[in-house]
N, C-alpha and C positions, 0 to 999 in steps of 0.2 A: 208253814215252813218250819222245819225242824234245826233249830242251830245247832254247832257242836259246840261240846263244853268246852271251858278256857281251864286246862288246868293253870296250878300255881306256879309253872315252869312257864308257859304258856302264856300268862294271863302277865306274865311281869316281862316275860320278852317284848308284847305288845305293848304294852306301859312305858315301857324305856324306847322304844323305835318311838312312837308317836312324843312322847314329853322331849326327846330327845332332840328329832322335828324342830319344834317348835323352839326349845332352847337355841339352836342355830339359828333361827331366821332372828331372833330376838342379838343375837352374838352379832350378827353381822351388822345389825343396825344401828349396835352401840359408837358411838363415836370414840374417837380413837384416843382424842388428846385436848384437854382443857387447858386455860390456860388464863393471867386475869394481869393488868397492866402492875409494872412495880415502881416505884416513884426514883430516878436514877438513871431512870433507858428512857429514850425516845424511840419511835417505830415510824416507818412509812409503809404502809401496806399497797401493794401496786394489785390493779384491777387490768387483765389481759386479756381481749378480745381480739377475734379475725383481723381488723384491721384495726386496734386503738388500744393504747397504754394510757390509763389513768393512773392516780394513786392518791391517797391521802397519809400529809404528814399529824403525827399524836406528840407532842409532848406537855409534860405536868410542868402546871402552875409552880407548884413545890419546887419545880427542879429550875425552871426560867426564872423567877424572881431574885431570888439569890443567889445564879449564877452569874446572870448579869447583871448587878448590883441596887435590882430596883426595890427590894424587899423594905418597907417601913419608909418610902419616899413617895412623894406624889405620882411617880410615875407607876409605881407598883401594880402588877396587871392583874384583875379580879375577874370575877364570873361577869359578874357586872356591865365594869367598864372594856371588857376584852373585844368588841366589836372598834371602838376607839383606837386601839393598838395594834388593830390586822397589820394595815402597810408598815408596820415598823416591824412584826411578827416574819412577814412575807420577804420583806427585805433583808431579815437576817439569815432566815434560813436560806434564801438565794446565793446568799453570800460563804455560803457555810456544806452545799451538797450541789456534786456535778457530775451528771450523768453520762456518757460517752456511747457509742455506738459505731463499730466499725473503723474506732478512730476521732470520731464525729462526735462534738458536745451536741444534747438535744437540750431545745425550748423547754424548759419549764413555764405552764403557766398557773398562774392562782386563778382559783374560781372562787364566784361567790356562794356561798352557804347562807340556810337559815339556819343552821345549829353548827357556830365555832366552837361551842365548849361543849365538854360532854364529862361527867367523872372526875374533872379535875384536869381535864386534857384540853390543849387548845386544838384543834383541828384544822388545819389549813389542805382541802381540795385541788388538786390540780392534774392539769392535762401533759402531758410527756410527748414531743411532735419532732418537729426534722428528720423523718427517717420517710423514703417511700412505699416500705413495710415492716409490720411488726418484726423489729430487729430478733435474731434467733439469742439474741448474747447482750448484755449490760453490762459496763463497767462502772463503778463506783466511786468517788474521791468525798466521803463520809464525813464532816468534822463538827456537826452539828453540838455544842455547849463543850467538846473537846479544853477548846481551848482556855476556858473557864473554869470546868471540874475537871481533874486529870481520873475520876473517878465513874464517870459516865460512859453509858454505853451506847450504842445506838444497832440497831434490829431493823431489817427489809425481810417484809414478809410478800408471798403470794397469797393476797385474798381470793383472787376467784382467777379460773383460767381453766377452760371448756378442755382445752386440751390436754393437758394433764388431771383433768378428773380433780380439780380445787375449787372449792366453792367454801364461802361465807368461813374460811381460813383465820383464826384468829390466834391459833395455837403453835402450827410450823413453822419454823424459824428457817428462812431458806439464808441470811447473812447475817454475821455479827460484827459490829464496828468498836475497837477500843481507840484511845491517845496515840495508842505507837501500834495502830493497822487499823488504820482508816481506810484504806484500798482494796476493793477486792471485786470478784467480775462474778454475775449471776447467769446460768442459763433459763433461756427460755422455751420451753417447747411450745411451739405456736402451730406446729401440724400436725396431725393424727387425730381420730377422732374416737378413738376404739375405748380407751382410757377414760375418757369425760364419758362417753355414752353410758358405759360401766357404772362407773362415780354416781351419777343421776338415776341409775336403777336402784343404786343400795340408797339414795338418798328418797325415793319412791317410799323405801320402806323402812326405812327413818319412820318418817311421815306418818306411816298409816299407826305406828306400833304408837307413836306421841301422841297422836290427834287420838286422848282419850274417849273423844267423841264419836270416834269415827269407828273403833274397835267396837264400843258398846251399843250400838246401833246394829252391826252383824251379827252380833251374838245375840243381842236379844232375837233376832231373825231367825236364828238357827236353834235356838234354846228348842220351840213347839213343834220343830220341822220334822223330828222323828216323833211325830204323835200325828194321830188324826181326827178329825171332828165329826163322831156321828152321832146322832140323836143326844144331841145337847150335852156329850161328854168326849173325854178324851180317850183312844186308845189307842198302841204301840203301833208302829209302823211295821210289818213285816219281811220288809226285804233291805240291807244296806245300800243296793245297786239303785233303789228307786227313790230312797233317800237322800244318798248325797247326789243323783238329779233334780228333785227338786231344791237342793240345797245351792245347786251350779245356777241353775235360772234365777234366783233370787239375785248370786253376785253378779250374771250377767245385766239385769237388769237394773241392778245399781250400779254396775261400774256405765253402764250408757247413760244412765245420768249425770253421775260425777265427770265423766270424761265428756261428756257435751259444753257442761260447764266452765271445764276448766279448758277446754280449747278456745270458747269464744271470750273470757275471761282474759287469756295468758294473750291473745292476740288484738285487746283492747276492742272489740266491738260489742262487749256488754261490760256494764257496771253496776255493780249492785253494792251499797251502802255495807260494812260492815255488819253492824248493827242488824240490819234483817237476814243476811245468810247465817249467821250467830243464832239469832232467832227461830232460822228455818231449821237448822239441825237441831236445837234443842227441843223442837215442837218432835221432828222426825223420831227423835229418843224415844220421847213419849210414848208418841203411837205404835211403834215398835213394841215398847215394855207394856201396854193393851194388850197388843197382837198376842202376848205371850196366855194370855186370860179367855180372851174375847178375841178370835181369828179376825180379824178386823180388816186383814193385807191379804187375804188367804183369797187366791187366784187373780189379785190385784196388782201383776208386773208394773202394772203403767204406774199404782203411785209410786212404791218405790225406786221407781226410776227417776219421779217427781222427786222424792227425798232425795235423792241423791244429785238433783241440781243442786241444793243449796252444799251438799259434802263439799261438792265440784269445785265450788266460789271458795270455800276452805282450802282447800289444796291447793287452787290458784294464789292466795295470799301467799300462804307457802311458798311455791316456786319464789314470788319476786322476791319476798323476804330473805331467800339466800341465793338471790342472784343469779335465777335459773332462764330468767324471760329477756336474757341481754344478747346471749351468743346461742347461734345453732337450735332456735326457737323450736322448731319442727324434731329434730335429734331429741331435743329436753325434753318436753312432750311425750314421746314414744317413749323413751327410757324412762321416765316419771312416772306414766300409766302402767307399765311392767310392771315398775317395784310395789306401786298400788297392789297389781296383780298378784304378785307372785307373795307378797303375805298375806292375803284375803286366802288364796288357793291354802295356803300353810296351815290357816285357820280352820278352814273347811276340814279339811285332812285331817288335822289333828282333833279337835273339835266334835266334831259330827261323829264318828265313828267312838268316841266316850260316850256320849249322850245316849247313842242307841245301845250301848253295853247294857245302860244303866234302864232303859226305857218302861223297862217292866216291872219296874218296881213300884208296888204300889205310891211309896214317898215321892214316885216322879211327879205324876201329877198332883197330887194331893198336897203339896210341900214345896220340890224345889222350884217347881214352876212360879207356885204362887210369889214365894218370896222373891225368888230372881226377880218377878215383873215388878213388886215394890222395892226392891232395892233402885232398880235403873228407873224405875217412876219417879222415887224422892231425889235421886242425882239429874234425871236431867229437868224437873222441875225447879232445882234449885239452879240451872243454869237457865233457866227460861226466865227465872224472876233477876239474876242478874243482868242479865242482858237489858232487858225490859223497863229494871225501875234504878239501874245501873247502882249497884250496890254489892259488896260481895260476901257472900253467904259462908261458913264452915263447911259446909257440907259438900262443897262444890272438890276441895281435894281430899274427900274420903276414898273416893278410890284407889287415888292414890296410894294414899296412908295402910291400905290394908295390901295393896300390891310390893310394897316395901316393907311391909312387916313379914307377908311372905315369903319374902324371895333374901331378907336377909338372915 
């Protein structure tokens, strides 16, 4: 097969479409808005599901102790003694925030926690009820330390809510409460499902792009994919078309692993200890960063489809960690595996079609090969020894360290 040259007009139009690619799927993944507690405001973050309104109230020790005059007295509420203090905790805040609906005060209830403090924050759980459906609208009567610090603020956020596309929310401030406007009414959208479906796609691809594990796994997959193994050497692939299909069989037969995993994971009929899916991708790393040496996987869908159980188990932590396995399980899911998809596919795209530029070179195999397979050899070796003798190694965020040295 004869290729056509790339000229230098050419060769950088191509350079910029593809890098360019890639820059967007990386832009959309980025989160939008951090944000970190400040000693002064109180928060309750409400949890909104199909049919149930939770929320949890946050405020600092710093700001309760001497506001309500317990600071340097026996009663003075610590990390410590703070399970001691709930119902006095509970009962104040009762006294202090009242929720309305349609008119209609609702039930606040307390729930019990294993972890009341957190940060310096006490945490008091509770369930929000009297309504015969999730109300579309909330009204507020806010006055929580008000009346104590005329200086204090008080913050209602939406943590998580399927329907407006909000999950694991720590940043957006949907109300703000001062001294002189404590009142004020929230909406809720609690139908449409188009928003959240969405949300969980671009949080799919969150996902893949953090889960440094899970990137360096496909790549090392694709690093040998345009080279081929005859007589105990490597040479160039000859065609793109027959390259990035085998390139496509590879993600199919990882994403049927990871997505087998994480369906029967997210839907509680399998469990697997931390500890060993941890394990099983850092083994998966490995064999991978072989393959790049020693074709090792080379006509072997089935294992990694195998490796891509334990990815699976990873992504299902994921999901529950930001609150994706509570509402519209089956919706999460399909938009979940999407976003997996659709930057695995960005990877490819972009990816694949550099590598073969480059294929012919003799440094390909003699060079970038080798090294690539020891760099992701000594990273996820050094994730296999922490997992394993649970200790944590330097080398484990070097990738990082040099993705950030890049890119800034």
């Amino acid at each position: 097969m004869t290729l056509l040259p790339l000229t230098p007009n050419r060769r950088t139009r191509w350079l910029t479409a593809t890098l360019g690619a890639l820059a967007l799927s990386l832009l959309l993944s980025l989160p939008s808005t951090v944000a970190a507690h400040i000693v002064g405001q109180s928060y309750l973050y409400l949890q909104v599901t199909e049919s149930d309104l939770t929320g949890r109230f946050e405020i600092a020790l710093k700001d309760l102790n001497p506001a309500l005059g317990l600071s340097g007295t026996p009663r003075e509420i610590t990390p410590e003694n703070v399970r001691d203090h709930l119902d006095f905790l509970r009962d104040y805040v009762s006294r202090n925030i009242v929720i309305t609906a349609d008119g209609a005060p609702l039930d606040i209830t307390f729930l019990d926690t294993d972890r009341p403090i957190g940060a310096g924050y006490v945490r008091l759980p509770v369930d929000i009820s009297g309504y015969d459906s999730v109300p579309e609208e909330l009204t507020f009567e806010y006055s929580i330390l008000f009346d104590e610090d005329p200086t204090h603020q008080g913050f209602v956020l939406i943590e998580s809510n399927w329907a407006t596309g909000t999950f694991a929310n720590e940043a957006g401030i949907s109300l703000v409460f001062l001294p002189d406007g404590r009142s004020d009414t929230l909406e809720l959208t609690t139908k449409g499902r188009w928003t959240g479906f969405v949300a969980v796609i671009r949080l799919g691809m969150v996902n893949f792009w953090k889960g440094l594990d899970h990137a360096l796994f496909l790549i090392a997959l694709l690093i040998p994919v345009v080279m081929k193994r005859e007589g105990g050497r490597w040479h160039p692939e000859e065609h793109l078309g027959s390259t990035l299909a085998r390139a496509l069989k590879l993600l199919i037969a990882f994403a049927v692993g990871y997505g087998l995993a994480l369906v029967l994971a997210v839907l509680g009929l399998v469990e697997v200890p931390t500890r060993w899916w941890e394990i099983g991708i850092a083994v998966s790393v490995a064999i991978a960063a072989i393959n790049i040496l020693v074709p090792v996987l080379h006509g072997r869908l089935w294992l990694v489809a195998g490796f891509g159980l334990f990815h699976g188990f990873g992504f299902a932590a994921a999901m529950a960690k930001m609150g994706l396995t509570e509402d519209y399980v089956w919706l999460s899911l399909l938009a979940f595996n999407l976003g997996l998809a659709i930057s695995q596919l960005i990877l490819v795209a972009v990816l694949v079609p550099i590598l073969f530029l480059f294929r012919r070179l003799l440094l390909y195999p003699r060079l970038f090969m080798p090294a690539s397979a020891l760099f992701i050899l000594a990273v996820s070796l050094a994730w296999l020894a922490e997992h394993v003798f649970d200790i944590d190694l330097p080398i484990r965020e070097l990738p990082v360290v040099i993705y950030q040295k890049v890119t800034s």
